[in-house]
MIDO-486085 format. One line per field, with one value per residue: residue in three letters; x, y, z of N, C-alpha, C in turn. Coordinates in steps of 0.001 Angstrom, whole numbers. Layout:
N
aa ALA/...
n.xx X/...
n.yy Y/...
n.zz Z/...
ca.xx X/...
ca.yy Y/...
ca.zz Z/...
c.xx X/...
c.yy Y/...
c.zz Z/...
This chain:
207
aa UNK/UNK/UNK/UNK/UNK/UNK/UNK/UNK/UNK/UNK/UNK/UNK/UNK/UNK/UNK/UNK/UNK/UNK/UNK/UNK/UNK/UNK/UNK/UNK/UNK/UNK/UNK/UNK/UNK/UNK/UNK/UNK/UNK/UNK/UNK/UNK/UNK/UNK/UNK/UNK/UNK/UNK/UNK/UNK/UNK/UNK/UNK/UNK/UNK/UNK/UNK/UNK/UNK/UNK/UNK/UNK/UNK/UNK/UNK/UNK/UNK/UNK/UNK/UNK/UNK/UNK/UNK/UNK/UNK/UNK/UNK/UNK/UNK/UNK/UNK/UNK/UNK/UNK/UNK/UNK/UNK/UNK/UNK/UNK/UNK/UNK/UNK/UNK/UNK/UNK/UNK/UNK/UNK/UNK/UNK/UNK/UNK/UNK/UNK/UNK/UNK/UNK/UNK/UNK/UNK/UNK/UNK/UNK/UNK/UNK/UNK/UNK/UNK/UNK/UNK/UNK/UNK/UNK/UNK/UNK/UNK/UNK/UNK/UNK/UNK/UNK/UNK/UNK/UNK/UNK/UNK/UNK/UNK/UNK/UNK/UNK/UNK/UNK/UNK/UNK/UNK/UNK/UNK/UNK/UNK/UNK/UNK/UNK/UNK/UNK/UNK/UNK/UNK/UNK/UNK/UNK/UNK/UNK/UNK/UNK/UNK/UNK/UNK/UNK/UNK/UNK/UNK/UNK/UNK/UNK/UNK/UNK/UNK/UNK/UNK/UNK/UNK/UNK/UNK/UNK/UNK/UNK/UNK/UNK/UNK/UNK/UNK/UNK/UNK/UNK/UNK/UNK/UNK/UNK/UNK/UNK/UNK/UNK/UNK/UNK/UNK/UNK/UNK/UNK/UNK/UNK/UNK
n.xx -22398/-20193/-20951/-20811/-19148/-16545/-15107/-12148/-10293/-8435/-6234/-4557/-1069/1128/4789/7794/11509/13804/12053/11948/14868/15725/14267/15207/17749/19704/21391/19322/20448/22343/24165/23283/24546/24810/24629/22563/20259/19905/19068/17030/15398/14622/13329/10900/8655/7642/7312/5514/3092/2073/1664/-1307/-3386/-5849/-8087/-10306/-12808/-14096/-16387/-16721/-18356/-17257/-15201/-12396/-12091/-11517/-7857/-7136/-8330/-10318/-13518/-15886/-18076/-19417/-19346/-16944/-14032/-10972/-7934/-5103/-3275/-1913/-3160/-5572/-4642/-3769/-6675/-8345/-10836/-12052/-14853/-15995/-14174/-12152/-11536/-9595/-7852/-5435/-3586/-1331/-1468/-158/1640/4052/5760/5623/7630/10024/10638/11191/13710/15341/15425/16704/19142/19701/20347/20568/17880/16376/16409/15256/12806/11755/12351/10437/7936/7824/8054/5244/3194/3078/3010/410/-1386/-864/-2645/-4994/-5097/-5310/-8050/-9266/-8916/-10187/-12821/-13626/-13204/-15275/-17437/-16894/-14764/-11592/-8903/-7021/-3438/-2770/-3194/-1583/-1983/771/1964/3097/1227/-930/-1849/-617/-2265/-4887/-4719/-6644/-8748/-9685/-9702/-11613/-13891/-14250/-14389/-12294/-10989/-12416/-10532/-8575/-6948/-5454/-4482/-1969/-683/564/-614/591/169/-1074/-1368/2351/3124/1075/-974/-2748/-5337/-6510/-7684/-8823/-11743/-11910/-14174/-14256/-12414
n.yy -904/766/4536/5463/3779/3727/3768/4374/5368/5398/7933/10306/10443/12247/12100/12483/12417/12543/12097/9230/8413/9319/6983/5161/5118/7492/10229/13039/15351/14598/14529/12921/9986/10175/7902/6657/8848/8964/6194/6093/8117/6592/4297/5707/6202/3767/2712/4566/4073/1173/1734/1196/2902/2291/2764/1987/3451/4547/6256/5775/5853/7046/7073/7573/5472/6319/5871/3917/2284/2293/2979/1928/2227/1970/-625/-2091/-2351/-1469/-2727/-159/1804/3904/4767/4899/7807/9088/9801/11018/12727/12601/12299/10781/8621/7745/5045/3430/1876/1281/849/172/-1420/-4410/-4766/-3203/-4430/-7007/-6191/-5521/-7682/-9378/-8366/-8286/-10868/-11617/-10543/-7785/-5733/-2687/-1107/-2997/-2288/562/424/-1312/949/3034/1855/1864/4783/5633/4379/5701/8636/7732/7330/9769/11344/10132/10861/13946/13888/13109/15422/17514/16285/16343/19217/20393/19951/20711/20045/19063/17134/14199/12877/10228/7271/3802/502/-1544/594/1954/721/-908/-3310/-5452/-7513/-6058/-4803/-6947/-6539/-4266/-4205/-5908/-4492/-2902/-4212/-4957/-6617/-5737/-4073/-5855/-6185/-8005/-10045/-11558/-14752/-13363/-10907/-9086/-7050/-7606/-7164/-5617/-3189/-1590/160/178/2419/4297/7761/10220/12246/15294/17827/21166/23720
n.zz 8099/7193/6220/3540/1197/-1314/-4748/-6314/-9161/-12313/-11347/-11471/-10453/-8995/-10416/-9001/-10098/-8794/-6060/-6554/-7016/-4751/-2814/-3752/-2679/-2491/-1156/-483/-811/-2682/-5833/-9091/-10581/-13998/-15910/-14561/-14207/-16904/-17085/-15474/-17076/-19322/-18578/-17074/-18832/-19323/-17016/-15597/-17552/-16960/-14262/-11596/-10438/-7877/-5202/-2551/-26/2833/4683/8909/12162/14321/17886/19977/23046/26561/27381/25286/23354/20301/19090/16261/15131/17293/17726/16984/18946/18586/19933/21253/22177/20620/18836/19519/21116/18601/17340/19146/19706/17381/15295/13357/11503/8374/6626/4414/1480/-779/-3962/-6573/-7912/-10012/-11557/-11523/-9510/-10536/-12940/-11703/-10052/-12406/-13613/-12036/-11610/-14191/-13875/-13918/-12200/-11354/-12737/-11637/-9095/-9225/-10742/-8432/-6399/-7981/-7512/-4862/-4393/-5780/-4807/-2443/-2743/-3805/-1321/-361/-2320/-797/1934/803/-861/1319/3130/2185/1664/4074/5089/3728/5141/7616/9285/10312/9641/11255/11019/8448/9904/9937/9826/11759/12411/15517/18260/16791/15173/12434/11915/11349/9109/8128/9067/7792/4661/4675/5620/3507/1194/-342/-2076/-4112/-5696/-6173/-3732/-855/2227/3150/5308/7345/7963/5909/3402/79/-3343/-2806/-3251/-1809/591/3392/5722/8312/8865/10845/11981/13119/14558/13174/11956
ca.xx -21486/-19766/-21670/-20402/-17992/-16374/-13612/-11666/-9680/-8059/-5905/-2756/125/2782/6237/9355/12347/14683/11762/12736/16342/16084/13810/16819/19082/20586/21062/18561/21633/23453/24120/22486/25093/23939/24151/21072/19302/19449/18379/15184/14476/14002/11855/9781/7470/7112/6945/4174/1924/1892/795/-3206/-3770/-7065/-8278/-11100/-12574/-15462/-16084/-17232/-18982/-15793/-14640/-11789/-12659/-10619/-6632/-6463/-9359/-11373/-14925/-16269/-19541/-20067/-19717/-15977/-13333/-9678/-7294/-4367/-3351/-1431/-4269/-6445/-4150/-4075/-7670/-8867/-11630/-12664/-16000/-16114/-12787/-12326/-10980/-8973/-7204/-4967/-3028/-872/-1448/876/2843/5757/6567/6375/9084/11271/11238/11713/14582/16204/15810/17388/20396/19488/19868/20191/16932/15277/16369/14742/11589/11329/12079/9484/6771/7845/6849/4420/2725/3583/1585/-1082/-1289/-981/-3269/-5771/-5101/-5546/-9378/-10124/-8723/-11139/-14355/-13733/-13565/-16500/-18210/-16402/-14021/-9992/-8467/-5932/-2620/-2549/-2557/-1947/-1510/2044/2804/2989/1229/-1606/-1131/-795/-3524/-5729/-4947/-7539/-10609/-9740/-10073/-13194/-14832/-13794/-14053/-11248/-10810/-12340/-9731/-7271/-5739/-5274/-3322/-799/-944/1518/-1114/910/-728/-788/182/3261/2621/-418/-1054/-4648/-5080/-7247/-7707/-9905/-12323/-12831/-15282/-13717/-11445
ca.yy -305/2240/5541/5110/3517/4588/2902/5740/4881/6533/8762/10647/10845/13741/11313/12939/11622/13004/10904/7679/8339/9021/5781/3728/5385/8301/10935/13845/16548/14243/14363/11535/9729/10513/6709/6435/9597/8482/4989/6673/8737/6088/3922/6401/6301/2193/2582/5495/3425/131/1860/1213/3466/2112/3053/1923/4340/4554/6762/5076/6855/5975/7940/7676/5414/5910/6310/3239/1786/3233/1927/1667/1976/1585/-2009/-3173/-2464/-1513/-1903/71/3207/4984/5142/5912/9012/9526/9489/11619/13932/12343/11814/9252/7548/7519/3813/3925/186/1971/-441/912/-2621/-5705/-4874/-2470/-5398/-7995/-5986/-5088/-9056/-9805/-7356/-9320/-12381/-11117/-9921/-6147/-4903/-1458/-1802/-3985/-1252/1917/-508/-901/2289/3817/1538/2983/5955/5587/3745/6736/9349/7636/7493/11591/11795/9961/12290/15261/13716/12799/16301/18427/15777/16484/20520/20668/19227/22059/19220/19061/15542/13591/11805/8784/6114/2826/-912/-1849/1748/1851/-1064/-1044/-4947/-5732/-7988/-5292/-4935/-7798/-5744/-2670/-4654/-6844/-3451/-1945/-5155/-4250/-7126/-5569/-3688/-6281/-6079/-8926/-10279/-12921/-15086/-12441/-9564/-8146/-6967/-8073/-6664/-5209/-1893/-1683/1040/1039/3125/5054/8935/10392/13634/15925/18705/21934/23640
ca.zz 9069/6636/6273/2128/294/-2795/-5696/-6969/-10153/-13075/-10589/-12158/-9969/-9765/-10029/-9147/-10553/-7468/-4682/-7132/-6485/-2809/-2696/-3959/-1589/-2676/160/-977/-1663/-3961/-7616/-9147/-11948/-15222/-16457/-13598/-14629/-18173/-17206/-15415/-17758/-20586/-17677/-16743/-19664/-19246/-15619/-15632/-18531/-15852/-13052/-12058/-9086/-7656/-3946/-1505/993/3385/6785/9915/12884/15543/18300/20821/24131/27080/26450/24809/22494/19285/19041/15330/14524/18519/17725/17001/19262/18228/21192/20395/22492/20144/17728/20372/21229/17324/17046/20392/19415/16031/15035/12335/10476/6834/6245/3002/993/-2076/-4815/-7660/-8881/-9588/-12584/-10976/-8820/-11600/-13791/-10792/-10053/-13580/-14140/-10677/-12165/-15458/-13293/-14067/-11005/-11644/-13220/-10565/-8098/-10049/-10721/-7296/-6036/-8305/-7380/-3519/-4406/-6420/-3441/-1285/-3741/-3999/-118/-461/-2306/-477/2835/110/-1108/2378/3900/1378/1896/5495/4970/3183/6142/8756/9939/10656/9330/11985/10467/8176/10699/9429/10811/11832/13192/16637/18778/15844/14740/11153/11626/11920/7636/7083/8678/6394/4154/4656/5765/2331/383/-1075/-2883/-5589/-6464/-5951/-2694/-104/3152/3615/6834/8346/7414/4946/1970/-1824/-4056/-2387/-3123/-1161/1872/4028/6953/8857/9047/11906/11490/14245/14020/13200/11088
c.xx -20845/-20672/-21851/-18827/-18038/-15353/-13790/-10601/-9580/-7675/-4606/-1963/562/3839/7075/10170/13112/13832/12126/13787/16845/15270/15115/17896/19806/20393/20567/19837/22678/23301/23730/23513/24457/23827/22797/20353/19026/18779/16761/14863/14358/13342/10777/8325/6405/5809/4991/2786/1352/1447/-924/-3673/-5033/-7192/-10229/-11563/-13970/-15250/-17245/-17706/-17806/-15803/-13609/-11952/-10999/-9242/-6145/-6979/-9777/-12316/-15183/-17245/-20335/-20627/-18312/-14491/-11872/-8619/-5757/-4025/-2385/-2023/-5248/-5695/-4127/-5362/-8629/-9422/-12406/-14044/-16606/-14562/-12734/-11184/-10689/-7679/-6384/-3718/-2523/-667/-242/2371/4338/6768/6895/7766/9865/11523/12075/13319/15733/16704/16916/19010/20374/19417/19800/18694/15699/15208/15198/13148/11005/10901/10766/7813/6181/6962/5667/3051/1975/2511/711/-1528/-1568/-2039/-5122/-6322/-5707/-7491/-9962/-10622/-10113/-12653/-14737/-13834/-14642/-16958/-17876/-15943/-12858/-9778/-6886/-5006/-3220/-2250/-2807/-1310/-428/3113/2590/2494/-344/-1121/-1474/-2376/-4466/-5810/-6012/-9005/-10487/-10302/-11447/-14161/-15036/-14453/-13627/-10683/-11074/-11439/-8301/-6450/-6561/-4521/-2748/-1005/-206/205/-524/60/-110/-2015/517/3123/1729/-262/-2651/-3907/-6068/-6978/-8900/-10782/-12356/-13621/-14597/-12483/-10320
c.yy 967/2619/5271/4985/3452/4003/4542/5019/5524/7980/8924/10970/11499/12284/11876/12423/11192/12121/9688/7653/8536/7727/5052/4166/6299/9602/12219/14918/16102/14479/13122/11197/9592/9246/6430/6873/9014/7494/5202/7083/7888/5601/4717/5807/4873/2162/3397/4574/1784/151/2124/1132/3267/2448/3085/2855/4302/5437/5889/6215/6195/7514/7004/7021/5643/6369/5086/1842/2799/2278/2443/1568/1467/226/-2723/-1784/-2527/-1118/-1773/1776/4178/5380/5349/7570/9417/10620/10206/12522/13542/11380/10366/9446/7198/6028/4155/2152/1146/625/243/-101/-4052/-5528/-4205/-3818/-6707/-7197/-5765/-6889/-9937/-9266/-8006/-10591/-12933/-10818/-8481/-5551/-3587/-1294/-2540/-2342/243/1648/-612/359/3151/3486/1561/4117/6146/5553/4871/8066/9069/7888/9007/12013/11198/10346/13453/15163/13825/14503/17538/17834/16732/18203/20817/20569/19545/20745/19207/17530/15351/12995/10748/8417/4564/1252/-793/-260/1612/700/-1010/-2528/-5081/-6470/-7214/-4808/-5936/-7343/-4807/-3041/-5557/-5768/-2928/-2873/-5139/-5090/-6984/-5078/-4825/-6507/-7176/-9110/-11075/-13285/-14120/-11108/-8511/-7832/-7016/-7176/-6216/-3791/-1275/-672/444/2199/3639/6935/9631/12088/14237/17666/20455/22439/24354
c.zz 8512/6065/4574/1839/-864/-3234/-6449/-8014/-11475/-12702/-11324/-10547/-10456/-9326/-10338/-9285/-8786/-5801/-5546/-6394/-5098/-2116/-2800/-3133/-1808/-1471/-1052/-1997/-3026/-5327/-8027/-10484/-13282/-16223/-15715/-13888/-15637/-18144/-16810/-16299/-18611/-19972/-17847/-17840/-19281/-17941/-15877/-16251/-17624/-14589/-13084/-10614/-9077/-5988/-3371/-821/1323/4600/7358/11047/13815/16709/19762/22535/25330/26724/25533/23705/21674/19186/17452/15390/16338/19011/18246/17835/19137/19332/20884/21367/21608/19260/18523/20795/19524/16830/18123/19440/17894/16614/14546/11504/9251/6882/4675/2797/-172/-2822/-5919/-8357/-8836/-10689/-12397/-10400/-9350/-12134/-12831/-10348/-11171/-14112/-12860/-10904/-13148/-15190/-13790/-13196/-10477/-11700/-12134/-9434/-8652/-10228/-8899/-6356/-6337/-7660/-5550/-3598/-4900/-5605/-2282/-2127/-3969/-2328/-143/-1024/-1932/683/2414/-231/516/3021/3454/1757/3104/6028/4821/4288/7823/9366/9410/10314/10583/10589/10315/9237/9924/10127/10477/12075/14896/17511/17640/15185/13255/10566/11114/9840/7446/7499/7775/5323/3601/4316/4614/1355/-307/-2200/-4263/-6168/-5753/-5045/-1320/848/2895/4868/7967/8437/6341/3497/609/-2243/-2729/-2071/-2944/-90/2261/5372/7280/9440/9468/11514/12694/13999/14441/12640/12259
């Protein structure tokens, strides 16, 4: 069904301190207290050496039925009109699973447990963004494949935006078999690890 799929792994992230600290809640313009900064900055290093950005990805031949279905491979059926309005004019669909692994969300539990909650928070936060950059830069690989190939990339769309049903995480997955790198649902559809994204990003022909 997918055209090719590909495991991408051994990906550097850019991590900004300042998206950490607006992860944990700080409003963008603020000063950040310099017991916090300091506490990131001795993290960081830990944090950084624990992350194990891995990512899935395949395109599908899809296009747009109607205002309120995408057909797949002219087989499977996604009914969903705001990803059909997403998705109007695309060719084929780069399916994409991404995982920055399990260990951020062990030490940010561990550090909770510990009563560190500074600590838990910053742990968390990071493994937000972290999450969130890898995501970027799997728009950024896709957006360039999709150049090469005199085609315009649609928005990340991903289950649990709009009427898109979470469910809809355990084909990404199957399709991907994403399990190799690690990543799974829960009976809700949520995905494991935690810091997990998929999604779908549509091609249409033309820059």
């Amino acid at each position: 069904m997918l055209l090719e799929r590909r495991i991408l792994e051994n990906i550097a992230l850019d991590m900004v301190s300042r998206r950490v600290f607006t992860r944990a809640g700080y409003p963008a313009s603020a000063d950040i207290p310099e017991d916090d900064a300091a506490l990131l900055q001795r993290l960081m290093p830990q944090m950084r050496a624990l992350l194990a950005p891995a990512i899935a990805l395949g395109e599908i031949v899809a296009h747009a039925s109607a205002l309120d279905k995408v057909i797949l491979d002219n087989t499977m059926e996604i009914n969903s009109v705001s990803l059909a309005r997403t998705m109007r004019g695309t060719t084929q669909i780069t399916l994409y699973a991404a995982t920055i692994g399990n260990e951020i969300e062990r030490m940010a539990t561990q550090c909770s447990n510990d009563g560190k909650h500074r600590e838990a928070l910053l742990w968390d936060s990071f493994g937000s963004e972290a999450a969130e950059a890898l995501a970027r830069h799997v728009s950024l690989v896709v957006r360039q494949r999709a150049s090469t190939a005199g085609h315009k990339t649609t928005m990340r769309y991903s289950p649990g935006y709009g009427d898109l049903a979470l469910e809809f995480n355990a084909t990404i997955l199957d399709l991907l078999d994403a399990g190799e790198i690690g990543i799974a649902t829960n009976d809700a559809g949520l995905l494991l690890p935690r810091k997990s994204t998929t999604g779908l990003i549509g091609w249409i022909h033309g820059r």
